[in-house]
C-alpha positions as CSV (number, residue, x, y, z in Angstrom):
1,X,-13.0,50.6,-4.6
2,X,-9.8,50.9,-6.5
3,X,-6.5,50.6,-5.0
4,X,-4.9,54.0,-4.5
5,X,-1.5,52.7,-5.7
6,X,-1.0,49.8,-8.0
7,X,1.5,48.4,-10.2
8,X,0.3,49.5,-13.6
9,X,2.5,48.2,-16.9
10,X,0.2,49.7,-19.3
11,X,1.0,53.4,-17.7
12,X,2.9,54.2,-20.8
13,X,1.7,54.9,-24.4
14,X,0.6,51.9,-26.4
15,X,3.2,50.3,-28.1
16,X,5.4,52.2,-25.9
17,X,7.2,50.1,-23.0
18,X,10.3,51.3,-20.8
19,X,11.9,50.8,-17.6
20,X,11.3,46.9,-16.2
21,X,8.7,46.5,-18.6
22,X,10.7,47.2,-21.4
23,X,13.4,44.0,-19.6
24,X,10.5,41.9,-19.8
25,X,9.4,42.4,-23.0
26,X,13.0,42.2,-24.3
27,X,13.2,39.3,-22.7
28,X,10.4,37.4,-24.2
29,X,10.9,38.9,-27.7
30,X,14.8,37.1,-27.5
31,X,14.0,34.0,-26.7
32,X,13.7,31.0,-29.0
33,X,11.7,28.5,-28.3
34,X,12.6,24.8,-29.2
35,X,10.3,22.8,-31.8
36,X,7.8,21.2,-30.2
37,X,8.9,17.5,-31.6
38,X,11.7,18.4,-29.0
39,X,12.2,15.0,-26.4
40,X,10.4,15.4,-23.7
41,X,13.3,16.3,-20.8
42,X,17.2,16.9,-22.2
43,X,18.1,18.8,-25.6
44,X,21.4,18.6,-27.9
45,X,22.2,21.9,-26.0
46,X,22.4,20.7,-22.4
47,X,26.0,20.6,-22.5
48,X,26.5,24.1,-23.7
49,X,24.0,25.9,-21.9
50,X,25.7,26.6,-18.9
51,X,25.6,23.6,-17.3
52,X,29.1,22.7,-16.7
53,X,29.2,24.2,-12.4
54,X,33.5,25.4,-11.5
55,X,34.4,22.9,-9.6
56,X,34.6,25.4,-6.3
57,X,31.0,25.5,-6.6
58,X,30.4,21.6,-6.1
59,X,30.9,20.0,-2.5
60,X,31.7,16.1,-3.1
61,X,33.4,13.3,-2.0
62,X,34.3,12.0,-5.5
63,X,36.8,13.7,-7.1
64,X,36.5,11.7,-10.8
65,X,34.7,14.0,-14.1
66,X,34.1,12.3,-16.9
67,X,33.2,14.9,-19.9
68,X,32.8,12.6,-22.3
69,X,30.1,10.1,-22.4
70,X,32.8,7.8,-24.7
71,X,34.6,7.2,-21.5
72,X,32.2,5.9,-19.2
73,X,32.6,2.0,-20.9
74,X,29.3,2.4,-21.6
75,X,26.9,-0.8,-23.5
76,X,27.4,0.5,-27.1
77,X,23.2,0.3,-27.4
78,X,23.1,2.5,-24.8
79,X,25.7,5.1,-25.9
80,X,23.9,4.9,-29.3
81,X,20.4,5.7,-27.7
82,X,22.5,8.9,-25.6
83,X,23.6,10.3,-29.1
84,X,20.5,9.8,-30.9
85,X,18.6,11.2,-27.7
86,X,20.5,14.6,-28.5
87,X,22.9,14.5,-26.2
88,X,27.2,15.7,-27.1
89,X,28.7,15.4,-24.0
90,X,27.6,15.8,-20.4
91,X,26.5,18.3,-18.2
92,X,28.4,19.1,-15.2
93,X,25.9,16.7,-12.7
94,X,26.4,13.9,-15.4
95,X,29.8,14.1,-15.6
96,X,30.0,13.6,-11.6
97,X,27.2,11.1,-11.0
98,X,26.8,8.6,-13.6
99,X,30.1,7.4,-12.8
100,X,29.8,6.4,-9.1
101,X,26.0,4.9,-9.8
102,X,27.4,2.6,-12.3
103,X,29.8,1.5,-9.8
104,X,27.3,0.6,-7.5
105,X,27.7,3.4,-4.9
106,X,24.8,5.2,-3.1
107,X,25.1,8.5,-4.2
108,X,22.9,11.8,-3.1
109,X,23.4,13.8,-6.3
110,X,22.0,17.8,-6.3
111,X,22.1,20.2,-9.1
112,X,19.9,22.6,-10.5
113,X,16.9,22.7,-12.1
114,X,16.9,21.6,-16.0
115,X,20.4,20.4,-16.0
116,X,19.5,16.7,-16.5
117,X,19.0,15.1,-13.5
118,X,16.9,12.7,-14.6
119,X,19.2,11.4,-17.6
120,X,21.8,10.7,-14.8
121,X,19.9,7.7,-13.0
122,X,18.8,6.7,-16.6
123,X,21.9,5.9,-18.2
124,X,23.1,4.6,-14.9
125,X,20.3,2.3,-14.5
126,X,20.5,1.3,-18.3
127,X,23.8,0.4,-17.6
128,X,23.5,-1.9,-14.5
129,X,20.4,-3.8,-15.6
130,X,20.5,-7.1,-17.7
131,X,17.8,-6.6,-20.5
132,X,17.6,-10.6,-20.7
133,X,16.3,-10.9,-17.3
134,X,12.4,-9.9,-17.5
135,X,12.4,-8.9,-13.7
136,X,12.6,-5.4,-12.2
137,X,16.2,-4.9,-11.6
138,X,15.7,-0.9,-10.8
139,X,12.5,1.3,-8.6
140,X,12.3,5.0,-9.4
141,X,10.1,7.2,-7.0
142,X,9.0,10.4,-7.6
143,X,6.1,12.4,-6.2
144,X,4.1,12.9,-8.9
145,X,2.4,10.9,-11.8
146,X,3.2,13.5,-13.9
147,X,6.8,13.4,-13.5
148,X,6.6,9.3,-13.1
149,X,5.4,9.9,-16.7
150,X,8.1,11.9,-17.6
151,X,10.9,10.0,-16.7
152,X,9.4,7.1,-17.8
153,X,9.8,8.4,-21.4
154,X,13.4,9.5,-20.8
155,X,14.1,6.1,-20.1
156,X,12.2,4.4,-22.9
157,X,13.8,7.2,-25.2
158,X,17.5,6.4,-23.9
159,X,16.9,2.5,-23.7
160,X,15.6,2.8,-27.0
161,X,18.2,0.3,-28.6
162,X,18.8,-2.0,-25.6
163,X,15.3,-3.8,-25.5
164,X,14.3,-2.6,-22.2
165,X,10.7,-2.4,-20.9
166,X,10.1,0.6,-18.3
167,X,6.5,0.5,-17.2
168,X,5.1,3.8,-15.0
169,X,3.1,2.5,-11.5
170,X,1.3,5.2,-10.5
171,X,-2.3,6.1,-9.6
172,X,-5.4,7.2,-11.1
173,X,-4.7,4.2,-13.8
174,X,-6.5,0.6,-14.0
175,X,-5.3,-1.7,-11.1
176,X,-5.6,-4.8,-13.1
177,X,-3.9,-3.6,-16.4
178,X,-0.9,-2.3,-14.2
179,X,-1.0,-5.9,-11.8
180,X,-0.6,-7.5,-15.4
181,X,2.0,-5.5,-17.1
182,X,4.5,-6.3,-13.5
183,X,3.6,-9.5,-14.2
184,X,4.2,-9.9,-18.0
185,X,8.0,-8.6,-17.1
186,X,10.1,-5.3,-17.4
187,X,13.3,-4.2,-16.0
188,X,12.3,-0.7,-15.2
189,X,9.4,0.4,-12.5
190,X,9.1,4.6,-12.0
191,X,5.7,5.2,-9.7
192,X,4.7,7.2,-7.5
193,X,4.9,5.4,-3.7
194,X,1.3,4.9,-2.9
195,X,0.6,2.8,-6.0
196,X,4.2,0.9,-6.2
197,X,4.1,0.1,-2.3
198,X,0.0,-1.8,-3.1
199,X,1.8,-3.3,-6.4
200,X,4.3,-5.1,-3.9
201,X,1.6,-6.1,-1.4
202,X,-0.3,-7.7,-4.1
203,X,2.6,-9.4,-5.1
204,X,2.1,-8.1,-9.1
205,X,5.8,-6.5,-8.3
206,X,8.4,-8.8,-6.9
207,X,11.4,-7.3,-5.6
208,X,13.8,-10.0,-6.0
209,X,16.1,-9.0,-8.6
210,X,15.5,-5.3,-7.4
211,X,19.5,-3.9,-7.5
212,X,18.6,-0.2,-7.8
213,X,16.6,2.4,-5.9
214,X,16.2,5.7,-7.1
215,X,14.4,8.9,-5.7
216,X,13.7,11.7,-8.1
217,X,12.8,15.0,-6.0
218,X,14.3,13.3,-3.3
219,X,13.8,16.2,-0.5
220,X,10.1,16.1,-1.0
221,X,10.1,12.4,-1.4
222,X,11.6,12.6,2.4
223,X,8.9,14.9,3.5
224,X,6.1,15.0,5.8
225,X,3.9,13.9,3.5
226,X,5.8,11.5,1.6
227,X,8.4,9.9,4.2
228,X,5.9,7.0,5.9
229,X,4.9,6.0,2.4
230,X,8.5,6.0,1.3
231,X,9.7,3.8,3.9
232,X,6.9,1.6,3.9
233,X,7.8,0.8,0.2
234,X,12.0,0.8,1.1
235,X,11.7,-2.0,3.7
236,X,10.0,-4.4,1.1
237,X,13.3,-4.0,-1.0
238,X,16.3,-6.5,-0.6
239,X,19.0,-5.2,1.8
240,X,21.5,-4.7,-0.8
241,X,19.5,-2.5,-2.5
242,X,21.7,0.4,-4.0
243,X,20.1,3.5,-3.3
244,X,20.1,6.9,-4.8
245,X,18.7,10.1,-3.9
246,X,18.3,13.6,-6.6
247,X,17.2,16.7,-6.3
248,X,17.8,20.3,-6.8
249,X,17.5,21.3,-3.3
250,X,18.8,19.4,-0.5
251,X,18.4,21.2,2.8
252,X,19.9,19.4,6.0
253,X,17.6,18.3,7.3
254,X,16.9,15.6,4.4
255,X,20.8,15.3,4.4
256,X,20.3,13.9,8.2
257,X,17.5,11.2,7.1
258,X,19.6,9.7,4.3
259,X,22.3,8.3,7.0
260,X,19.1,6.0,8.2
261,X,19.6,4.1,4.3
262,X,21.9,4.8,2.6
263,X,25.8,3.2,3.3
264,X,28.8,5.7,3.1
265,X,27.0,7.5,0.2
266,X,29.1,9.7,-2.5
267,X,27.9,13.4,-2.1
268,X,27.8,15.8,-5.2
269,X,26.3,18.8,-3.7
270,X,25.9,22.3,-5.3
271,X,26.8,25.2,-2.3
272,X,23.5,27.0,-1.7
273,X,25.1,30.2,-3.1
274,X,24.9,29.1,-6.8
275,X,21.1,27.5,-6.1
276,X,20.1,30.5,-7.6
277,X,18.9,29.8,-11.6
278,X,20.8,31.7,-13.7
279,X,18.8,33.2,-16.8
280,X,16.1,34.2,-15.2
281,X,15.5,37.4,-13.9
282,X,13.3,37.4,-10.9
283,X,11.3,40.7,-9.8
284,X,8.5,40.9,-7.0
285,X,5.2,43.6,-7.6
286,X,4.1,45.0,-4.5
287,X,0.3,44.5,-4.1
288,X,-1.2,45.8,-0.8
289,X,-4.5,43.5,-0.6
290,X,-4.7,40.0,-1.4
291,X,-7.7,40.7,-3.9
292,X,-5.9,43.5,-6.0
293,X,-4.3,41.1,-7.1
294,X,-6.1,39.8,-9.5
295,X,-6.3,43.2,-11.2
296,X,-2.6,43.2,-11.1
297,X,-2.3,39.9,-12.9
298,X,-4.8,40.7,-15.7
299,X,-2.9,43.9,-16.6
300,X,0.0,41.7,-16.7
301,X,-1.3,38.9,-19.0
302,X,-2.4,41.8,-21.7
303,X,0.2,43.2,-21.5
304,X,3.2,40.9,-21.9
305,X,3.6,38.3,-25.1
306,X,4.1,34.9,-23.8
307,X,5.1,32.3,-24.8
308,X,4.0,29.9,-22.5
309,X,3.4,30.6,-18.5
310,X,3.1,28.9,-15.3
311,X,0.8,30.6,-12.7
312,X,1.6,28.9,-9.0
313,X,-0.9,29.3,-6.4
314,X,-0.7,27.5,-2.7
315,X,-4.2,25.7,-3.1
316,X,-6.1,23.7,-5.2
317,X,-9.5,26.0,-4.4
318,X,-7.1,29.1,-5.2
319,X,-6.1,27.5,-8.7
320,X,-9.9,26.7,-9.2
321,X,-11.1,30.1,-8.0
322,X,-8.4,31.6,-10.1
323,X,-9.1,29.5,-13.2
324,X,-12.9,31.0,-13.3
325,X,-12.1,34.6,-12.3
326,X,-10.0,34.6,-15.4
327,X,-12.5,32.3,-17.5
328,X,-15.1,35.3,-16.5
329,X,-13.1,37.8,-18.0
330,X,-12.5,36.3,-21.2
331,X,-8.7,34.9,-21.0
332,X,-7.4,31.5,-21.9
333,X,-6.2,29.4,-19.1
334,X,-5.6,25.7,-18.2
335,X,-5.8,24.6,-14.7
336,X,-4.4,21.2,-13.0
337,X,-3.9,20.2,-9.4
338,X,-4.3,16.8,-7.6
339,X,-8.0,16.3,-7.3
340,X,-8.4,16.1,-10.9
341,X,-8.9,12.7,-12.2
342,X,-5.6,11.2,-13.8
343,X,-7.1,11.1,-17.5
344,X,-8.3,15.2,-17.4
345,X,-4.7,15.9,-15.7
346,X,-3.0,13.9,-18.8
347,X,-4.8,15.9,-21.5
348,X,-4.2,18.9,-20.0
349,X,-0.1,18.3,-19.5
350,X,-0.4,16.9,-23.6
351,X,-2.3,20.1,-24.5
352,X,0.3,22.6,-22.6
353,X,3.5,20.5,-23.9
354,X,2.1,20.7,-27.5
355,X,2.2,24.6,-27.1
356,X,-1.9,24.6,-28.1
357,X,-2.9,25.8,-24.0
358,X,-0.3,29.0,-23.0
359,X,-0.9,30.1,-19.8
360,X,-1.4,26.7,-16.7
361,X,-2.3,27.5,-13.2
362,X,-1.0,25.3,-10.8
363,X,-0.2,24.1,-7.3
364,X,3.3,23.0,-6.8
365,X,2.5,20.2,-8.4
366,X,3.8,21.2,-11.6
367,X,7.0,22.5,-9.5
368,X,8.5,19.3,-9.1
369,X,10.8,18.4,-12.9
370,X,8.2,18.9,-15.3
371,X,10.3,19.8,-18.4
372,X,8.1,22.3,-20.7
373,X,10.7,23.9,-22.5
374,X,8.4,26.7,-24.0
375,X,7.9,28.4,-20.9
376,X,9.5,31.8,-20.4
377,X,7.3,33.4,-17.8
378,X,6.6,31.8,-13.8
379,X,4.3,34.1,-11.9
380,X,4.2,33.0,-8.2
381,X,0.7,34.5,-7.6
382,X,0.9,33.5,-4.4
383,X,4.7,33.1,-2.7
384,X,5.5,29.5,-1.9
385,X,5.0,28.3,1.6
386,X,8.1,27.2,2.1
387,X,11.8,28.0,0.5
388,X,12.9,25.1,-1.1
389,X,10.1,25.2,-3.5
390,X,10.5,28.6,-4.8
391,X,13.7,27.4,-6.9
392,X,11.8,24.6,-8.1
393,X,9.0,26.6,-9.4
394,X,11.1,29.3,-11.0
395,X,13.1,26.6,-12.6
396,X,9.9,25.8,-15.3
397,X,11.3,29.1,-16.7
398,X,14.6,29.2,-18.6
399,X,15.4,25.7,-19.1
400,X,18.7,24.5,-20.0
401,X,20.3,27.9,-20.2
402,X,17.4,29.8,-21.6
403,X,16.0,32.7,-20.4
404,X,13.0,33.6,-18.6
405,X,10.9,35.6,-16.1
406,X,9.8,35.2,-12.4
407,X,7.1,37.3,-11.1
408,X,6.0,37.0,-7.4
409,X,3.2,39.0,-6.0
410,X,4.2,39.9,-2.5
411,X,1.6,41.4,-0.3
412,X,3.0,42.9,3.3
413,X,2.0,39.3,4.9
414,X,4.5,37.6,2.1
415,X,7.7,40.1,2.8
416,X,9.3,38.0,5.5
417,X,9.4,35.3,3.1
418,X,10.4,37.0,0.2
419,X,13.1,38.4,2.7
420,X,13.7,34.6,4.0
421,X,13.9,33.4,0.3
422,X,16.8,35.6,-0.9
423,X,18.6,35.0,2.0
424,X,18.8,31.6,1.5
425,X,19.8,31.8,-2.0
426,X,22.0,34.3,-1.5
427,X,20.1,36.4,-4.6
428,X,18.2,39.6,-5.2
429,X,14.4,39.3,-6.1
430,X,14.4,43.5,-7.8
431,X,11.0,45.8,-7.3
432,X,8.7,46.1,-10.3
433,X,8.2,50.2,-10.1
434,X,4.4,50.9,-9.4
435,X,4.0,53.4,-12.7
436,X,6.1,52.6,-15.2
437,X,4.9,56.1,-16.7
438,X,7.1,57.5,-14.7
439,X,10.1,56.2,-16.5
440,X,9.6,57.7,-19.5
């Protein structure tokens, strides 16, 4: 049985779109995708891409900017690999943060999504380690291999003239081979907790000359789910560990567990108000039943050109259930959530990055500072389960600046945290109309 009202974009004439539709459309047919031989995280544009936050939108305890990366006394091998990287000059959380982590300060650092978060700890840590000492001088956590990946490559990319080794610890990957390559020597360690806190049991990584201690995503990384393990590897570091915590949401709750670790910290935080990404325009689609929507989302994928979508569902059986709906009705889709083994995960991020898969289904996952700048469309299919994640979903669209799409499908169980959701971000999430027809 059909639905008696549902949100139709194909109500109006082919070739023929208007209204909210029409927004859409224009919005995919203006932007610009980078080449795909772009680096894997930052671009030559971050700078100028509206990055650089007024200063009565930053909270902080440091008052120092430094807009130029000249004027950080930077190791001229690393301020060679920044330039050849693509960078020109800072973004806004660069200009306050690398500073005060080269300096040796703990520092909880926030800022939005795609403004170069990671690049911040990576020069820093460039800059404090001592590339002739073949011991891990600097620990990066982060909660997924995926992203361990990632900034792993960020930091090969900007070390890239300083001889520095950065090896990714994480899971799904040969115990032995990883044991070996801690013990052959590199300055750099990114993991994910699990397999860095067994690589210090096992004694394969000695903490020593540890100086550094880094948390990428750091609100999730202080959890539920990820606080024991993160603890459990933090008290097998040296007490003078320097420790710094990033992410783009920080919600006070986290702010109330750093005092446990970190010492009279420097705090560059971004006022919730201006959480909100700007550059993409974010609409919900009213869909009364759980299972219309489904029907909603295939008129959607034929009738929109993307360029490259994430599709976020709340489990891993929704993505997989999802994934062969779709399958069945003849459209092209990846899938990837945590129960896939590490290799089919790997291939599936390559084939997505390289532009050859278009449309990923996903658990949050893939929310957490993966860096595809292709995609222009984020369709929460179903609405995150909590707040803080709905930025960092949206946030895979319209990276550094560009622009892109949010589409959240909000049955009546889902209003009170749609409601909940722009409240907290102080934003407007705009009705897609039910018959676009009508605007004609």
């Amino acid at each position: 049985m059909q639905p008696a009202v549902r949100w139709r974009p194909f109500a109006a004439p082919s070739g023929v779109l208007s209204g909210p539709t029409r927004q859409i459309a224009d919005s995919f047919s203006s932007f610009q995708p980078p080449s795909p031989l772009c680096r894997p995280e930052e671009t030559a544009q971050a700078g100028d891409a509206g990055l650089n936050v007024p200063e009565t939108e930053i909270e902080s305890n440091w008052d120092t900017v430094t807009d130029n990366f000249d004027d950080m006394e930077l190791k001229p091998e690393l301020l060679r690999g920044i330039y050849a990287y693509g960078f020109e000059r800072p973004s806004a959380i660069q200009a306050r943060a690398v500073v005060p982590v080269i300096k040796g300060h703990d520092v909880i650092a926030q800022a939005q999504s795609g403004t170069g978060k990671t690049a911040t700890y990576s020069i820093a840590i460039l800059q404090r380690i001592d590339p002739s000492i073949k011991a891990v001088q600097a620990l990066i956590l982060a909660p997924t291999r995926e992203l361990a990946q990632q900034i792993q490559k960020v930091v090969i990319a900007l070390g890239d003239y300083m001889n520095v080794d950065c090896h990714a610890c994480i899971g799904g990957t040969n115990v032995r081979e990883d044991m070996a390559k801690l013990q052959d020597g590199c300055q750099v360690v990114v993991g994910t907790p699990g397999r860095v806190y067994d690589m210090i049991n096992r004694r394969a990584f000695k903490t020593d000359k540890l100086k550094m201690f880094c948390l990428d995503e750091a609100d999730e990384m202080l959890s539920r789910g990820f606080k024991d393990q993160m603890y459990e590897v933090f008290q097998l570091l040296p007490q003078d560990t320097q420790v710094n915590l990033l992410s783009a949401t920080m919600p006070d709750d986290v702010l109330e567990v750093t005092k446990k670790f970190m010492r009279d910290p420097v705090r560059i935080l971004v006022k919730r108000d201006e959480l909100t990404l700007e550059g993409i325009k974010q609409f919900y689609i009213g869909v009364d039943k759980e299972e219309w929507k489904l029907d909603t989302l295939c008129d959607l994928y034929e009738t929109v050109t993307i360029t490259q979508a994430v599709i976020f569902c709340n489990t891993r059986r929704k993505v997989d259930w999802l994934t062969d709906k779709l399958h069945s009705r003849e459209f092209t889709v990846s899938a990837m959530h945590g129960d896939m083994e590490q290799g089919q995960r790997e291939v599936i991020m390559r084939e997505f990055r390289s532009g050859s898969s278009r449309v990923l289904i996903t658990t949050d996952l893939l929310a957490r500072g993966i860096d595809v700048q292709q995609v222009s469309l984020v369709i929460n299919y179903d609405l995150p389960s909590n707040r803080e994640n709905y930025i960092h979903r949206i946030g895979r669209g319209g990276r550094f600046g560009r622009k892109g799409v949010a589409i959240n499908f909000v049955t009546s169980d889902d209003i009170r945290m749609l409601r909940d959701i722009e409240q907290y971000y102080n934003t407007v999430v705009d009705e897609m109309p039910h018959d676009v027809a009508d605007l004609i």
